[in-house]
N, C-alpha and C positions, 0 to 999 in steps of 0.2 A: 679628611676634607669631604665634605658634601656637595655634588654638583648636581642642577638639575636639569643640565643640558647631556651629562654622561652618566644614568647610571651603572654603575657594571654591575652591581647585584642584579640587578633585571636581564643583562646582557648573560649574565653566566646562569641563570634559572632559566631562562629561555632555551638556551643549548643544552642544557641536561635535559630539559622537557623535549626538543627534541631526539635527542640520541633514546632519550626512553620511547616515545612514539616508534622511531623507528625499527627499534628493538620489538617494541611489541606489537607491529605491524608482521616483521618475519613469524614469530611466532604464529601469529594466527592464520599467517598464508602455512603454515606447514600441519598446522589444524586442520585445516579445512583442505588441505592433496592431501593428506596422510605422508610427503616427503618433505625431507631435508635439503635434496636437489630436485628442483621441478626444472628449473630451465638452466642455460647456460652460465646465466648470469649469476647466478647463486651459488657456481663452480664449473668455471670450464672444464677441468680433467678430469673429476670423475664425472661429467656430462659425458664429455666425449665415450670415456670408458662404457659406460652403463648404456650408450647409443648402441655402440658396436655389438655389446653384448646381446640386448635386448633383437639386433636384427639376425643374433645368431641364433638364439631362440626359436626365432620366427622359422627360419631354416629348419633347422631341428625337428620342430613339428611337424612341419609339411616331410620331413625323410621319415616320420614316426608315421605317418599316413602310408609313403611310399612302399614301406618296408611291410607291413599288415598286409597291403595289396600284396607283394612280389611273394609272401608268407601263403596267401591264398594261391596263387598262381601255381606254386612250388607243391602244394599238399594235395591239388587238384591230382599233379602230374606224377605224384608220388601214387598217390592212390591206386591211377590208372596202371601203372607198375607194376604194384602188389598184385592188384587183379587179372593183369596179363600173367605176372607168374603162376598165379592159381590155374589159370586154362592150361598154360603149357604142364602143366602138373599134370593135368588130367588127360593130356595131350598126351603124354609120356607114357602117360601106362595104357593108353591106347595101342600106343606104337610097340609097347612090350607084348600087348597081346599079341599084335601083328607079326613077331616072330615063331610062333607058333604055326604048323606046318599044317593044320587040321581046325582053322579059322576060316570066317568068311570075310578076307581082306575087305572086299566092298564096303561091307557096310560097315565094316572100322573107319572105310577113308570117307563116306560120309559125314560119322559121327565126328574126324577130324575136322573136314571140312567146315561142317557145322561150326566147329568152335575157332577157326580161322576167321570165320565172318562175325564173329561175335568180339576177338579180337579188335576188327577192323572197327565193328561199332564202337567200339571202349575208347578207343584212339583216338576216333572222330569229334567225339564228344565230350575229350577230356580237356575240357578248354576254360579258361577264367578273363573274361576282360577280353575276352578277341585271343589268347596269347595259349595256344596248346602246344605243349614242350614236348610230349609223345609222339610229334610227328614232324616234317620238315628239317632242316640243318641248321646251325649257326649257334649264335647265345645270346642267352636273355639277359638283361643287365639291370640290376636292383640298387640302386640309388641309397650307398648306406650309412654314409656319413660328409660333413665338409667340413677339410682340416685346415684350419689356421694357423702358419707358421709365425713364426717370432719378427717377421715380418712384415706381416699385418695380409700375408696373401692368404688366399682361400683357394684350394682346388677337391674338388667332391672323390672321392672311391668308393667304386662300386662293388657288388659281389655276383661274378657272373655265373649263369646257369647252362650247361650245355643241353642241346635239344637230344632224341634219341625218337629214330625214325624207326615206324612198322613197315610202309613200304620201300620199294627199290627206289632210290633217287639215279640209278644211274641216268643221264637226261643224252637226247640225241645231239651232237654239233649241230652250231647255229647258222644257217643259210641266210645271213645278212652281213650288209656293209656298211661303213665307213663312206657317203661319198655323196658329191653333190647330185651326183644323177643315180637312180638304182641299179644294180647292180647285184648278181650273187657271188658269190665266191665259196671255196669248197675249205676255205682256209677259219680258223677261230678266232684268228685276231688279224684285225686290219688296221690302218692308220693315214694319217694324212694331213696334209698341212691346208686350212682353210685362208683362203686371201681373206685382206681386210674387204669389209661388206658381204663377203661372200657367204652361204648359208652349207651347211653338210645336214645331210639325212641318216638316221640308224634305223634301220629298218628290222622287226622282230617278225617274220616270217616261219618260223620254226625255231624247233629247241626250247620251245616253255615249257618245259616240264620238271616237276618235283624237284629241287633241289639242284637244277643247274644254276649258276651264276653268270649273271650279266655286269659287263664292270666299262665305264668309258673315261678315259683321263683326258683333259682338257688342261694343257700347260702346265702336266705333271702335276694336276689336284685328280683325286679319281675317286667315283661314286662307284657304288653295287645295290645292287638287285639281286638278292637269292628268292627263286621262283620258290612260292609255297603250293600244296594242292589246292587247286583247285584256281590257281591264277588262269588270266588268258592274257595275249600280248598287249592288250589294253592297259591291264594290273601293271606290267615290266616298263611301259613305255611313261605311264604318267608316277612311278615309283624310282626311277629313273632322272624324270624329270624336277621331280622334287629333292631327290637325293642331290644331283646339279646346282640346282637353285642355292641349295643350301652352304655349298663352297666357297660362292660368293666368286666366282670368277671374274673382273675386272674387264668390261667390254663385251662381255658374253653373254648372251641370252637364251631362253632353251624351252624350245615351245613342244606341245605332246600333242597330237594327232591321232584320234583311236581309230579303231578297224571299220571302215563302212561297207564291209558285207564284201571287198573285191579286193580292198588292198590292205596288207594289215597296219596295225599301229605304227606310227614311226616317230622318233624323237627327231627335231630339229634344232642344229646348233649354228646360231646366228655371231659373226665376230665383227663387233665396229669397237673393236681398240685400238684403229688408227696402225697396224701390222700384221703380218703374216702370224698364224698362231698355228701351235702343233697338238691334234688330237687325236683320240685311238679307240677302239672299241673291241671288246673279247666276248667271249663266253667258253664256259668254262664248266663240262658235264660233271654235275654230284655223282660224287663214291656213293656204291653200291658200301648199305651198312646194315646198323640197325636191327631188325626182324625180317627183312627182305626176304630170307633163306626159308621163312614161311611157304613161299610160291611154291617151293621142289617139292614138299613132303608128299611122297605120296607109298603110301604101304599096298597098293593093290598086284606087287609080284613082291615077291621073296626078297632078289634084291634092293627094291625100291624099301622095302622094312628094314633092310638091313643096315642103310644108306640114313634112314631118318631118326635111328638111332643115335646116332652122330650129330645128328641137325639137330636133332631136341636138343642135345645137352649143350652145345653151340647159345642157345635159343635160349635156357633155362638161363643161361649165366650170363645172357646180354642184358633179362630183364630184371635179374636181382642186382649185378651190379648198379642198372639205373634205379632200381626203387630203393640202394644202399645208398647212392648219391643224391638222391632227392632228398631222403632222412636228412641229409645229413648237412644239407644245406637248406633244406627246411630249419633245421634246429637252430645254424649258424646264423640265419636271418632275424628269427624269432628271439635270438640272443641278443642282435645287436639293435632289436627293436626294444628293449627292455633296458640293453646300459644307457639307448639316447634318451628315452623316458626318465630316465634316473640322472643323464646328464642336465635333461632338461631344468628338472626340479633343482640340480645343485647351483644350476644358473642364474635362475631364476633368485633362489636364495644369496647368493654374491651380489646380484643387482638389489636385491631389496636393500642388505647392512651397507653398501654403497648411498644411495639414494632417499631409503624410507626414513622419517622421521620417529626418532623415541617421543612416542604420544604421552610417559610418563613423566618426562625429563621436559619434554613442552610445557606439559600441564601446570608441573611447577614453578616452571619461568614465567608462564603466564602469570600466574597468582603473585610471582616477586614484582612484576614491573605493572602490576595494574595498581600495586602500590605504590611503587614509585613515580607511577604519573599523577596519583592522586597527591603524593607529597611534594612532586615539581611542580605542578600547579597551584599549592599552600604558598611554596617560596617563592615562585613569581610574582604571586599576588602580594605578600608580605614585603614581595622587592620592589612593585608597583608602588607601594604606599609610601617607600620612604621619604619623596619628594615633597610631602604633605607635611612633614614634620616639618620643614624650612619654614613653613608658615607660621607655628608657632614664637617663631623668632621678631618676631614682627608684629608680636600684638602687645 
């Protein structure tokens, strides 16, 4: 039966012409990004997946930057090592000479001397980024991967570096308090409960020195300050303060005050959480470690050579141990700087066979359906006409 109020040939050429359009509309969006999934809509789950991926990547990179730095850091401080243990070398047979009863101690303990401060130069200056490991306490922390559980959580580890000090960190107790009005006390740790609005003072008056530690808890969260050379209470008050800050204490505020020439720096802890809150403050003098044992040498009597004989080889085996730990945590960094570069690359390739489009397997489909739009549009047109033949019937 002919109708030509319904045709369906035109109805069903129509809908192939478009499934074919359609068809070859994806194709050329995948042409033209070079993927198979460009947005969500083209596949939510490997979207989602290839998102996740792709921001781990991004991570990745920035640890592959992280790790080169903490690499430079580490080789500076190595270096300085190696070249401390060359002086003490030569230190050493200084002091062997110094055993000798028919020597001019003098001027051996010059020539020591001489190389003590050469030493201290090497120390000073063995520095990368602001960050010199040869001197001061504590550890450096290199940032060296972030791991993804099955989860979907992410927490980073790091690879820590310990410092290795030339001079004496022992540091003096600290002549400050804990309190709303000042105050000294002969005690190292003080405490006290702040009313609400009420403000407490810590005051840094003495005790900065190398490698003591400053530590304040505030509601059982607790900051530190380990003093480096060359701080002054200014450095401990406003390092302090930011150390503070960063707890996030709830109602708590914490403002820094430096030294004006009479009174020294002091930290203020302000409480408006609406109650009484409990805070404390310590200091805590740095162990005598490190190269320290440099100060004693002194071969200008008999005993005193006899004495640094001891102290060298004390000395020799502090600095080889640190320049065998530096190696070697040099190497460890450098290692895992090189699997996340290679992690990278394997990521990267997971997200491409995810995501990227077969530009060959495109190419051909394009070529199939730009035929077939040319032969949907033959039968549409061939299905457009059939209506025309009813006319025939009529003449």
């Amino acid at each position: 039966m002919t109708s030509i109020l319904t045709n369906t040939g035109a109805m069903v050429a129509l809908q192939t012409l478009n499934g074919v359009n359609k068809g070859l509309s994806q194709v050329q969006d995948q042409i033209s990004t070079g993927k198979r999934v460009a947005t969500a809509k083209d596949n939510a789950a490997v979207f989602a997946v290839s998102s996740v991926m792709r921001a781990d990547v991004t991570g990745l990179r920035t640890i592959n930057d992280t790790l080169a730095t903490g690499a430079s850091t580490v080789a500076v401080a190595r270096t300085a090592a190696e070249s401390i243990t060359g002086l003490l070398t030569d230190m050493k047979g200084l002091i062997s000479q110094a055993q000798a009863g028919d020597v001019d101690r003098n001027t051996i303990q010059t020539q020591i001397d001489a190389l003590k401060s050469t030493i201290g130069e090497i120390t000073d200056s063995a520095q990368f980024n602001g960050i010199n490991l040869v001197k001061g306490t504590g550890t450096f922390s290199v940032l060296a991967s972030l791991n993804r559980d099955g989860a979907g959580n992410v927490a980073p580890s790091s690879i820590a570096v310990s410092h290795i000090s030339l001079e004496s960190t022992a540091g003096a107790a600290v002549a400050s308090a804990l309190s709303s009005t000042t105050y000294t006390t002969a005690s190292d740790t003080v405490s006290e409960t702040i009313a609400d609005t009420a403000t407490a003072n810590i005051n840094f008056d003495a005790g900065v020195t190398a490698g003591n530690v400053f530590s304040v808890a505030v509601e059982g969260k607790q900051a530190q300050y380990v003093v480096q050379t060359g701080d002054t209470d200014d450095d401990v008050a406003f390092g302090l303060k930011s150390a503070l800050d960063s707890l996030g204490v709830s109602g708590v505020s914490v403002d820094a005050t430096a030294n004006d020439g009479t009174n020294p720096a002091f930290i203020s802890i302000t409480n408006n959480s609406g109650a009484a809150i409990n805070a404390s403050a310590s200091a805590t003098a740095g162990a005598s470690g490190g190269l320290s044992a440099l100060a004693t040498l002194d071969v200008s009597t008999a005993p005193g050579a006899a004495s640094a004989m001891t102290t060298i080889e004390s000395l020799l085996n502090t600095a080889v141990d640190a320049a065998a730990s530096f190696g070697a945590v040099q190497s460890r960094i450098e290692t895992q700087n090189e699997f996340v570069g290679k992690l990278v690359g394997s990521m990267e390739t997971g997200i491409g066979s995810l995501v990227d489009a077969n530009m060959e397997e495109a190419s051909a489909k394009l070529q199939a359906l730009q035929v077939q739009q040319q032969l949907a549009i033959q039968s549409l047109s061939i299905a457009n006409q059939a209506p025309q033949n009813v006319l025939s019937l009529f003449r």
